[in-house]
C-alpha positions, 0 to 999 in steps of 0.5 A, spaced: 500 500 500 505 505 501 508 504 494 501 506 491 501 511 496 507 514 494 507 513 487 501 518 487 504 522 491 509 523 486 505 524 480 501 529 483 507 533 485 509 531 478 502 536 476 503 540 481 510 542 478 507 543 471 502 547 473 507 552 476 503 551 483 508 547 487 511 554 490 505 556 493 502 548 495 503 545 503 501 537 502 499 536 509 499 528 512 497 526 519 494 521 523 491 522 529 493 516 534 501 512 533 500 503 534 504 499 538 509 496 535 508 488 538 501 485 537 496 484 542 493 478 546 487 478 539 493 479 534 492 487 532 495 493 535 493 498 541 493 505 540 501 507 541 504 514 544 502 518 538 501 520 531 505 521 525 506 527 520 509 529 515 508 536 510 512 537 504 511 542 499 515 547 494 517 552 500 518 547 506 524 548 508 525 540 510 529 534 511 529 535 518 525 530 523 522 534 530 522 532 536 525 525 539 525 519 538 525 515 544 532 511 543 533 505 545 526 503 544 527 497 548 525 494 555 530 499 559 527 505 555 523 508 561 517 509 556 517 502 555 510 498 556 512 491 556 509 490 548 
């Protein structure tokens, strides 16, 4: 799924570039709650510690990542929930 995502995500950047629009365009992703990374006890996921974004556009000055990750995300980690 994530390669159909992102090819068209390319193309529509692609038409947003012939357009001459792509200077003055902010594509903005979020997801509203982050998942566990370990499968529960019903084999799905619980929700996580937060969400992920992601914007990009002609003027954003990018190529950085805000924030910390939690490291090591392991059992010594303070955060760490036992899954």
């Amino acid at each position: 799924r994530g390669g159909k995502a992102n090819d068209s995500l390319k193309r529509f950047i692609q038409f947003l570039k012939d357009e001459g629009l792509w200077d003055n365009t902010a594509i903005l992703m979020a997801s509203d709650f982050g998942r566990s990374l370990n499968p529960n006890s019903g084999g799905g996921t619980d929700h996580g510690w937060g969400g992920n974004y992601f914007l990009a556009g002609g003027k954003v000055n990018g190529k950085k990542i805000l924030g910390d990750f939690p490291s090591p995300l392991s059992p010594e980690h303070p955060n760490w929930i036992g899954r």
